[in-house]
Biopython code that builds the backbone (N, CA, C, O; Angstrom):
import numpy as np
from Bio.PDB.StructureBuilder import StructureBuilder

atoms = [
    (1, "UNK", "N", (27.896, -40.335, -12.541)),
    (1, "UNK", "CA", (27.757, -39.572, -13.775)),
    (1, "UNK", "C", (26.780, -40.313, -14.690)),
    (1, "UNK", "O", (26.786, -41.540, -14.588)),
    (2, "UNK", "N", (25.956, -39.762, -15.554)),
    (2, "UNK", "CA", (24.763, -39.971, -16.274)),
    (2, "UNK", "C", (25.529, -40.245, -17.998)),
    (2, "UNK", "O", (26.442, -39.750, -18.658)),
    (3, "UNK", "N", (24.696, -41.124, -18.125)),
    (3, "UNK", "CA", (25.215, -41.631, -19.802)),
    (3, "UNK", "C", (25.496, -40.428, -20.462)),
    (3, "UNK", "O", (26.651, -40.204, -20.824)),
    (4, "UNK", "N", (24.471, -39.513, -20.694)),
    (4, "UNK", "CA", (24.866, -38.557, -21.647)),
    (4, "UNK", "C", (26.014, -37.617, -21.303)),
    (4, "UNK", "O", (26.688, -37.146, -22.219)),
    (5, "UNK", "N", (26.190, -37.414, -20.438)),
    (5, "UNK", "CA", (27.527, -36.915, -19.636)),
    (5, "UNK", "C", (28.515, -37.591, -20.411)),
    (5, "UNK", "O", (29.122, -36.944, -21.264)),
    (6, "UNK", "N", (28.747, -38.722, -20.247)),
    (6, "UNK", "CA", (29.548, -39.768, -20.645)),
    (6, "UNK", "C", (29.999, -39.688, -22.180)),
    (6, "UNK", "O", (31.096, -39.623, -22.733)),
    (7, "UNK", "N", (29.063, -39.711, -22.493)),
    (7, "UNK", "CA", (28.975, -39.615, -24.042)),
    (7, "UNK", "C", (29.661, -38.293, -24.812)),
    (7, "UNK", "O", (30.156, -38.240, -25.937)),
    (8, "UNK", "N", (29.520, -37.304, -23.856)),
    (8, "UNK", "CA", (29.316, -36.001, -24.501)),
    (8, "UNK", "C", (30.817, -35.622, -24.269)),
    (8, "UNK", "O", (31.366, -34.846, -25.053)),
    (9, "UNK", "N", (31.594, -36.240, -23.039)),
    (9, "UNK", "CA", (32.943, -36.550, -22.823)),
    (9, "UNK", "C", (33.672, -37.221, -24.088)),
    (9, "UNK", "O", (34.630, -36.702, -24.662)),
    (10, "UNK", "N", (33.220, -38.169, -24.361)),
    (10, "UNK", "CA", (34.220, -39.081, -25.153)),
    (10, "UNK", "C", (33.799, -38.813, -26.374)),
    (10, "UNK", "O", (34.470, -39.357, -27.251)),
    (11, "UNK", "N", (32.494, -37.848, -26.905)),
    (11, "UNK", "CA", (32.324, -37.156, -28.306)),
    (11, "UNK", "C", (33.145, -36.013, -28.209)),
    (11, "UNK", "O", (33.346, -35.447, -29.284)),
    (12, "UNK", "N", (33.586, -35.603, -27.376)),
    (12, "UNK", "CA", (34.242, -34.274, -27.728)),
    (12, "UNK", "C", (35.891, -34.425, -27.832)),
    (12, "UNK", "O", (36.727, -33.580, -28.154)),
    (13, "UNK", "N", (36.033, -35.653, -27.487)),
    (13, "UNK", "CA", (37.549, -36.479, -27.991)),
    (13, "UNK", "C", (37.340, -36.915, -29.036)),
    (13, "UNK", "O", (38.378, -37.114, -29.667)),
    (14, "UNK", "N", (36.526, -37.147, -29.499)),
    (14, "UNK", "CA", (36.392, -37.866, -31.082)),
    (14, "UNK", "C", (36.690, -39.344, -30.373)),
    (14, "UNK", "O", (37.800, -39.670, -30.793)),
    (15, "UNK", "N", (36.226, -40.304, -29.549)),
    (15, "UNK", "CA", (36.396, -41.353, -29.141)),
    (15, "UNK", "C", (35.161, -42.432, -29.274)),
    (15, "UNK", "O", (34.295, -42.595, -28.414)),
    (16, "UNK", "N", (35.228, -42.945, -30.187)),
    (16, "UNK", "CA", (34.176, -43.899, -30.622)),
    (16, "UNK", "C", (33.405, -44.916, -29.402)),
    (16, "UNK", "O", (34.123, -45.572, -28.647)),
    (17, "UNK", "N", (32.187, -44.963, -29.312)),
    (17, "UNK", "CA", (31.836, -45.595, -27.693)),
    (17, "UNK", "C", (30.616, -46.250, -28.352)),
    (17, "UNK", "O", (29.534, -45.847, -27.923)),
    (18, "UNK", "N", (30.584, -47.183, -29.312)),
    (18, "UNK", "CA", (29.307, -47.886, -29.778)),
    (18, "UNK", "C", (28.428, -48.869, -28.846)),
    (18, "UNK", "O", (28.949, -49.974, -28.996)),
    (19, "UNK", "N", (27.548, -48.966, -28.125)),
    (19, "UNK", "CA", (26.801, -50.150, -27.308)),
    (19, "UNK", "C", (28.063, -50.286, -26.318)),
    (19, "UNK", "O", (28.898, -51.130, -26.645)),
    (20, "UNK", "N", (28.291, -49.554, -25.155)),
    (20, "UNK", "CA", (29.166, -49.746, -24.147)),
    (20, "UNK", "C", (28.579, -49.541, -22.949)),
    (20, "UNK", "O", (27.873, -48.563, -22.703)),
    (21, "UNK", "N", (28.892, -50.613, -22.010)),
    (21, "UNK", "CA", (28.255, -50.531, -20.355)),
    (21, "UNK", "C", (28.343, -49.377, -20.105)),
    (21, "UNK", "O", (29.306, -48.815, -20.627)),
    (22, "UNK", "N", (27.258, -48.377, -19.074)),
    (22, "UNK", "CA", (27.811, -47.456, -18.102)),
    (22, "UNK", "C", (29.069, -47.558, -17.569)),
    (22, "UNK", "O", (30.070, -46.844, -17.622)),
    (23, "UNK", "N", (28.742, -48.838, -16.925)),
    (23, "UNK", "CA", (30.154, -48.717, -16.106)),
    (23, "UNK", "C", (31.125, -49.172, -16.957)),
    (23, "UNK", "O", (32.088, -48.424, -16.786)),
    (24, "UNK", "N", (31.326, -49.799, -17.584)),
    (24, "UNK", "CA", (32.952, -49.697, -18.295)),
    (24, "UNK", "C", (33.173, -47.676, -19.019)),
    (24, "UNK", "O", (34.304, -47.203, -19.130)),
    (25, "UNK", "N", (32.224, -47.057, -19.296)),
    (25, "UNK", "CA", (32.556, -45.845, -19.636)),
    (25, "UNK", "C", (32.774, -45.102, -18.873)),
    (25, "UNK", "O", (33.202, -43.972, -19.111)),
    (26, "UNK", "N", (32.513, -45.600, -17.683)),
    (26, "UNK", "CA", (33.008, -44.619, -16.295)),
    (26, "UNK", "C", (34.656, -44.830, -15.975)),
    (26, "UNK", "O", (35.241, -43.784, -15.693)),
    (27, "UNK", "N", (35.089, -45.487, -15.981)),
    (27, "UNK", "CA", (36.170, -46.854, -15.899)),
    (27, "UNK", "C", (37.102, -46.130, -16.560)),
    (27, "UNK", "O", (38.027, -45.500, -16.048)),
    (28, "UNK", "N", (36.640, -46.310, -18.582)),
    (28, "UNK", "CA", (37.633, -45.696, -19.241)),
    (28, "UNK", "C", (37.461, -44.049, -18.966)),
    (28, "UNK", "O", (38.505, -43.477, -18.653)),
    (29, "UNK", "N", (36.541, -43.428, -19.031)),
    (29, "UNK", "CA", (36.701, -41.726, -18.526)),
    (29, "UNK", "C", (38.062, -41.914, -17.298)),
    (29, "UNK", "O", (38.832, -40.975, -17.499)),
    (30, "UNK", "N", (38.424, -42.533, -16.484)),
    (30, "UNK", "CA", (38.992, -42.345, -15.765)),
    (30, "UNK", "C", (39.885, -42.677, -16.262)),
    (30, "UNK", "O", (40.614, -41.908, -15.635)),
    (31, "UNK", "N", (40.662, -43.267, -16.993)),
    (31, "UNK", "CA", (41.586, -43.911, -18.212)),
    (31, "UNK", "C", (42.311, -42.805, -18.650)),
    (31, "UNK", "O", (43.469, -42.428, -18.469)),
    (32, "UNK", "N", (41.003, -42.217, -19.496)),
    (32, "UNK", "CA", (41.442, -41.135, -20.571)),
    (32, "UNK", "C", (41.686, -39.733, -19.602)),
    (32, "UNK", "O", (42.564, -38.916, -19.884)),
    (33, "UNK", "N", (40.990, -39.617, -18.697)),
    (33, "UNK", "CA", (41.583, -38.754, -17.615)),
    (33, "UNK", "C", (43.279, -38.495, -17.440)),
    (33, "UNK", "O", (43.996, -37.515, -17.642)),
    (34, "UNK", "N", (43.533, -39.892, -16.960)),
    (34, "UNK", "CA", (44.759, -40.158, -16.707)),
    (34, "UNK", "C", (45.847, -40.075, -17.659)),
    (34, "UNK", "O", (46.958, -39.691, -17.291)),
    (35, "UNK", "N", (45.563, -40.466, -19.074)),
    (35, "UNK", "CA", (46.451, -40.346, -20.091)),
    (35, "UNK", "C", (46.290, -38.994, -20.242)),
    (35, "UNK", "O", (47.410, -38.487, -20.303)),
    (36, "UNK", "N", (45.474, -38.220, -20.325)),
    (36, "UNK", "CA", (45.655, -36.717, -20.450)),
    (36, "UNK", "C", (46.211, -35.969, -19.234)),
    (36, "UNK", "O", (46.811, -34.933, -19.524)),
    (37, "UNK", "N", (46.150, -36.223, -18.159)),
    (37, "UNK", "CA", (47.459, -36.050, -17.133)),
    (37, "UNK", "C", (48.651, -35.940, -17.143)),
    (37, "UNK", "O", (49.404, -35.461, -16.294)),
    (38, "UNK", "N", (48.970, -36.640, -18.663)),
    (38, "UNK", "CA", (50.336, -37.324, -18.698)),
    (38, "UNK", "C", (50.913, -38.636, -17.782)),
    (38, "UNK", "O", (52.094, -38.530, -17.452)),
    (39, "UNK", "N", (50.379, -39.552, -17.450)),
    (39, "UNK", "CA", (50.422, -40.153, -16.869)),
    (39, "UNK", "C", (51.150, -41.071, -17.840)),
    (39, "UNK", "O", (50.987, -40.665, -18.990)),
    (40, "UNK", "N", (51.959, -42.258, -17.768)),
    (40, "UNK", "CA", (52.549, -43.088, -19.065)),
    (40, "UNK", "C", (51.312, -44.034, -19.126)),
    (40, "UNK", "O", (50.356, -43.989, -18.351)),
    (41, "UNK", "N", (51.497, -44.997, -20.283)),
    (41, "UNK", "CA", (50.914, -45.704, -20.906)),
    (41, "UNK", "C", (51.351, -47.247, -19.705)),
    (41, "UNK", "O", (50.480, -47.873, -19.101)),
    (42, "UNK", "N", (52.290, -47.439, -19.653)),
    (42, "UNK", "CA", (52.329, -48.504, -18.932)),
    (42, "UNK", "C", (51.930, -48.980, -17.927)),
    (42, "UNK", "O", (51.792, -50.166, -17.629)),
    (43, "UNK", "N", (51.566, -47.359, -16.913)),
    (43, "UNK", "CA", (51.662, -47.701, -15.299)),
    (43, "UNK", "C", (49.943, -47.822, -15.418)),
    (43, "UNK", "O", (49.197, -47.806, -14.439)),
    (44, "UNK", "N", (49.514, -47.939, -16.789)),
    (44, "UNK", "CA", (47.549, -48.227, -16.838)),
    (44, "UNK", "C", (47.588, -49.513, -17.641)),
    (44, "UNK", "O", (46.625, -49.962, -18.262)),
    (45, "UNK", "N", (49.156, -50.229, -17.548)),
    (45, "UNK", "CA", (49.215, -51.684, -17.977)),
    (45, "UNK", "C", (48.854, -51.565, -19.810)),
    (45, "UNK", "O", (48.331, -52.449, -20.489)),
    (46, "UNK", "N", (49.176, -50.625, -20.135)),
    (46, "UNK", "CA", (49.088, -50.506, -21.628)),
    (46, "UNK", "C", (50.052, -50.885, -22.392)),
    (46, "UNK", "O", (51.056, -50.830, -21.683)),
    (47, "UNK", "N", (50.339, -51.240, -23.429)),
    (47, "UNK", "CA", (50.739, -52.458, -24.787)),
    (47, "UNK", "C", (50.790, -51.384, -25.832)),
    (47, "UNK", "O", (49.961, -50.499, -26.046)),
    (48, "UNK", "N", (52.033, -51.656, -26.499)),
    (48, "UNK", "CA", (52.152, -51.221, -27.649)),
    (48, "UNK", "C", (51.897, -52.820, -28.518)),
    (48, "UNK", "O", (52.613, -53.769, -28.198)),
    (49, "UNK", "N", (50.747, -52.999, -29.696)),
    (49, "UNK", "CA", (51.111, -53.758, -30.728)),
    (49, "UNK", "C", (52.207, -53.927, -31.278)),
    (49, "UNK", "O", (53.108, -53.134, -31.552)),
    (50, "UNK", "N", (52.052, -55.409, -31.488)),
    (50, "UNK", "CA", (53.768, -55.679, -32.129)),
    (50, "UNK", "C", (53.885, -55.485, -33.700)),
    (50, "UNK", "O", (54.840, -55.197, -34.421)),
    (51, "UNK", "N", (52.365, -55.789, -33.992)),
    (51, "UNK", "CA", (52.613, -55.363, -36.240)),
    (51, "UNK", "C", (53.057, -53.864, -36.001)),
    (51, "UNK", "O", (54.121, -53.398, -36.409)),
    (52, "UNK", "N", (52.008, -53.110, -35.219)),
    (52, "UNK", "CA", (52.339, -51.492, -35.138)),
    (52, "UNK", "C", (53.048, -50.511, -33.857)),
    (52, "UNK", "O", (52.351, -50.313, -32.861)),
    (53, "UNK", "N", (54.064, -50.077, -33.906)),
    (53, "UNK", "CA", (54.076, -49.483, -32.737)),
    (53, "UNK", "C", (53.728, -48.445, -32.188)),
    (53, "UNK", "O", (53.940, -48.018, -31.053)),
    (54, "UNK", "N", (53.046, -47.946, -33.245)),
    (54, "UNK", "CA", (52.462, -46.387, -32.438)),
    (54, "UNK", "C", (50.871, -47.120, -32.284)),
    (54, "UNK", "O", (49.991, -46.264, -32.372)),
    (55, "UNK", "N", (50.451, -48.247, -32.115)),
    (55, "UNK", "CA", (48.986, -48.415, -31.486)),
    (55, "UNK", "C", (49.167, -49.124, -30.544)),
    (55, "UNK", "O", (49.999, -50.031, -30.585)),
    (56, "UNK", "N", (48.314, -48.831, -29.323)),
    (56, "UNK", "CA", (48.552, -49.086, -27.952)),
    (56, "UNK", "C", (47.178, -49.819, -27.895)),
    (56, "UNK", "O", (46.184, -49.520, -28.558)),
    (57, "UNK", "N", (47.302, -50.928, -26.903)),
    (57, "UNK", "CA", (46.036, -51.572, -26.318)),
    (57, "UNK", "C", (46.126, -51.370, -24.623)),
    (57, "UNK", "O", (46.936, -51.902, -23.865)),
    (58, "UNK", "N", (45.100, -50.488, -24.307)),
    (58, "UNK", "CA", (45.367, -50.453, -22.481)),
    (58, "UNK", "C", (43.754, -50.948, -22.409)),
    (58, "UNK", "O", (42.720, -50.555, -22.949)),
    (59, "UNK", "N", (44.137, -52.160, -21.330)),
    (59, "UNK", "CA", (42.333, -52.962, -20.801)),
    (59, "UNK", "C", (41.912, -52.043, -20.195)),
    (59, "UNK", "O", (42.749, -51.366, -19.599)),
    (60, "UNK", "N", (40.592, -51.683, -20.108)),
    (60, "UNK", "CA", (39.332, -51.127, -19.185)),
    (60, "UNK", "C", (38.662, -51.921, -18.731)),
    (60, "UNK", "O", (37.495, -51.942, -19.120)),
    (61, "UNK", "N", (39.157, -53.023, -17.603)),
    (61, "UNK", "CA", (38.063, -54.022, -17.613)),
    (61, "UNK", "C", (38.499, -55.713, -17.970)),
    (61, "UNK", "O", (39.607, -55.870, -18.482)),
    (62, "UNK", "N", (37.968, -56.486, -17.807)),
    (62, "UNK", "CA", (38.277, -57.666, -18.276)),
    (62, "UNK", "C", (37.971, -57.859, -19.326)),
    (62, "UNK", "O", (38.828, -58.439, -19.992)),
    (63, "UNK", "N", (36.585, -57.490, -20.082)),
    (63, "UNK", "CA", (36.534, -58.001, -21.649)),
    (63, "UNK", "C", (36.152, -56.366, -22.047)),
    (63, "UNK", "O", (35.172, -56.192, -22.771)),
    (64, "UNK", "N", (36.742, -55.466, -21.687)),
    (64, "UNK", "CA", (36.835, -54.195, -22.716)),
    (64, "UNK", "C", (38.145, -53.662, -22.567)),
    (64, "UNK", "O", (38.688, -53.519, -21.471)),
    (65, "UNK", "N", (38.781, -53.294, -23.929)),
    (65, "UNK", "CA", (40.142, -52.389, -24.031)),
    (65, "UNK", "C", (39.672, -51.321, -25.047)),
    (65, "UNK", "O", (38.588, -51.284, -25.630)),
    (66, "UNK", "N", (40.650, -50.512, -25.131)),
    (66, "UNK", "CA", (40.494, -48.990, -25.158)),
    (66, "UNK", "C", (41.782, -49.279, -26.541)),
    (66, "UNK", "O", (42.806, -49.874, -26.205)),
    (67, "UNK", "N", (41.652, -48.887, -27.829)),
    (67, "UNK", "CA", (43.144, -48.234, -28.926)),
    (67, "UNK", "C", (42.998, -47.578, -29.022)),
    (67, "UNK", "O", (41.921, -47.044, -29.286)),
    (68, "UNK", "N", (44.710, -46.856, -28.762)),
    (68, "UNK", "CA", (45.132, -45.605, -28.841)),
    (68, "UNK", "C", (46.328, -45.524, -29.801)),
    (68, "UNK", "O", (46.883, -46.579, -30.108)),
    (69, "UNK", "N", (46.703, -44.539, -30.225)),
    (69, "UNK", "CA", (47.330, -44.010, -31.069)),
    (69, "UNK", "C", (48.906, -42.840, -30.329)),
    (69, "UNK", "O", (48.884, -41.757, -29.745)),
    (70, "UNK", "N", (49.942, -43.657, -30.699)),
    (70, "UNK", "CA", (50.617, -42.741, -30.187)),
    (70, "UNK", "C", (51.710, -41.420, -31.337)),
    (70, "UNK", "O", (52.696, -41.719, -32.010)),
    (71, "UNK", "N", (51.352, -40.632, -31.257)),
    (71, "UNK", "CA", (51.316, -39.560, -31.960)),
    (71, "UNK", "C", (52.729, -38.788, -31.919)),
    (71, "UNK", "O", (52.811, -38.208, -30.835)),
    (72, "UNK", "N", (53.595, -38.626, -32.522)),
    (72, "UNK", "CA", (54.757, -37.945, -32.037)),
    (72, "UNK", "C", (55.349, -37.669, -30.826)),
    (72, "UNK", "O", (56.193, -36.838, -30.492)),
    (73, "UNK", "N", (54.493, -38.881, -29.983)),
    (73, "UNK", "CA", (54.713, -38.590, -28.352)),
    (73, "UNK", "C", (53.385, -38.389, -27.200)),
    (73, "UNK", "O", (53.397, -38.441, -25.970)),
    (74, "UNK", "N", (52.240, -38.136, -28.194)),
    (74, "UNK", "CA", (50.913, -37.938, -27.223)),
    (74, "UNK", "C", (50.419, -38.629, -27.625)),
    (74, "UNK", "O", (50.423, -38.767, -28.848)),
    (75, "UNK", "N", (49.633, -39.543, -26.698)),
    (75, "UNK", "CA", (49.081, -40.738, -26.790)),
    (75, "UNK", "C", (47.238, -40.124, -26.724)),
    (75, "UNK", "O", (46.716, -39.258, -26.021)),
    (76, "UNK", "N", (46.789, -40.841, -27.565)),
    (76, "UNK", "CA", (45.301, -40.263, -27.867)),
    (76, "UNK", "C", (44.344, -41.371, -28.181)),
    (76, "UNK", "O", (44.311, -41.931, -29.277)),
    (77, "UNK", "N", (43.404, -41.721, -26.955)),
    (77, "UNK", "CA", (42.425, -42.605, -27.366)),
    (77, "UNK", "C", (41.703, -42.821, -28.538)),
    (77, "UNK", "O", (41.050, -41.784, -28.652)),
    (78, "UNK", "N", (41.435, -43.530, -29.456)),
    (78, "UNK", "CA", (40.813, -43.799, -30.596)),
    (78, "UNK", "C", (39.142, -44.489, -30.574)),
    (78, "UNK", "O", (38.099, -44.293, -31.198)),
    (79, "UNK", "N", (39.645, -45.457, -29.384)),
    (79, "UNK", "CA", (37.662, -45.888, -29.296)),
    (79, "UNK", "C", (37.390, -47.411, -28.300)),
    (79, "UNK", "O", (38.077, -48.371, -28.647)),
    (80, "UNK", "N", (36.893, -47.521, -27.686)),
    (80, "UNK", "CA", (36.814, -48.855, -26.875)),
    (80, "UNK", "C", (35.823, -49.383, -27.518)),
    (80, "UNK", "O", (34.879, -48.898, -28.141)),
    (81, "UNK", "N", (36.403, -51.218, -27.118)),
    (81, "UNK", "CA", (35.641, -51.999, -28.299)),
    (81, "UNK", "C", (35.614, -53.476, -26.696)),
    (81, "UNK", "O", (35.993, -53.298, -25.539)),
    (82, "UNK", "N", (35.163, -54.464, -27.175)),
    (82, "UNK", "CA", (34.669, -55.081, -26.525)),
    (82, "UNK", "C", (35.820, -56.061, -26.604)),
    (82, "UNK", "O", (36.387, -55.710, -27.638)),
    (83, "UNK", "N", (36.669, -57.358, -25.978)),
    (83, "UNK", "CA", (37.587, -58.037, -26.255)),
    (83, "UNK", "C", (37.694, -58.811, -27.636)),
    (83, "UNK", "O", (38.693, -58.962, -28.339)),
    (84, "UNK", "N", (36.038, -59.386, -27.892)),
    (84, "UNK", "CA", (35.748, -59.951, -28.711)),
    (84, "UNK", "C", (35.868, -58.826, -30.318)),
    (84, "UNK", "O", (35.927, -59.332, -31.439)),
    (85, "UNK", "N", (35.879, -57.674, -30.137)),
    (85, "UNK", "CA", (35.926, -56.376, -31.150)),
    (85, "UNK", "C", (37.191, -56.483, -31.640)),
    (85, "UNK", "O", (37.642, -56.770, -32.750)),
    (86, "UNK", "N", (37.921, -56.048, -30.055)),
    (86, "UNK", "CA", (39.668, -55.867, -30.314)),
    (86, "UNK", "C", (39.899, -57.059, -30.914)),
    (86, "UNK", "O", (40.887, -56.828, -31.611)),
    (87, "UNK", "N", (39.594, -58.191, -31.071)),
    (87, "UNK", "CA", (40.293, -59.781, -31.423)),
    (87, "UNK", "C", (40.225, -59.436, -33.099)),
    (87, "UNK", "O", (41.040, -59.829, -33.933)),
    (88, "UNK", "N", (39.630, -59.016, -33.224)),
    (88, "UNK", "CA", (39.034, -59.074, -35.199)),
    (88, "UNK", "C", (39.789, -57.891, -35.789)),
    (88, "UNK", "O", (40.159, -57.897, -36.964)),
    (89, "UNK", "N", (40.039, -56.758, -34.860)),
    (89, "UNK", "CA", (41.003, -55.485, -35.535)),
    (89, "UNK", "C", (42.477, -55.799, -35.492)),
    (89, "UNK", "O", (43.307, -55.035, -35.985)),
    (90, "UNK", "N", (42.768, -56.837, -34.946)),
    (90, "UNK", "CA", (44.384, -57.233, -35.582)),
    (90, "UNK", "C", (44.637, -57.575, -36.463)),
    (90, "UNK", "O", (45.820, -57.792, -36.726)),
]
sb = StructureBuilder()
sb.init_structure("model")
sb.init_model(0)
sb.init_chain("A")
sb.init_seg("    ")
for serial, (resi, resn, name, xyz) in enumerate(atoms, 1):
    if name == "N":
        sb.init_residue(resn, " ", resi, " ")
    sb.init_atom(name, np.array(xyz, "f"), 0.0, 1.0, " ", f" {name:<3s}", serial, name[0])
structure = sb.get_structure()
């Protein structure tokens, strides 16, 4: 799949994707695939924060993770950030 493909996926989620590898956006598309499946949050090794519990950290990758937001029960990607990103938003 071609960047703008990519892009045009995770703009139409409202999912923030600033300076991100191809391939880690291929990675998380398959992510966000899966959480929209209904698939749980855990079995993609995903984390609820401990200050918050409705924000979830699930890795894409070794130094990229994905926050999500869990919503009255539906869990909804918010934006992948780089490890070094996620470290500064806690």
């Amino acid at each position: 799949m071609d960047r703008p493909e990519l892009l045009a996926f995770f703009e139409k989620r409202e999912i923030e994707t600033r300076r991100i590898p191809l391939k880690v956006l291929e990675r998380a598309r398959k992510v966000v695939e899966r959480i929209e499946g209904g698939q749980p949050i855990w079995k993609l090794r995903g984390k609820r924060m401990h200050y918050d519990r409705c924000r979830i950290s699930i890795p894409v990758g070794r130094r990229w993770r994905m926050l999500a937001a869990d919503l009255d029960g539906v869990v909804r990607v918010r934006c992948i950030l780089s490890h070094e990103s996620y470290n500064s938003q806690k």
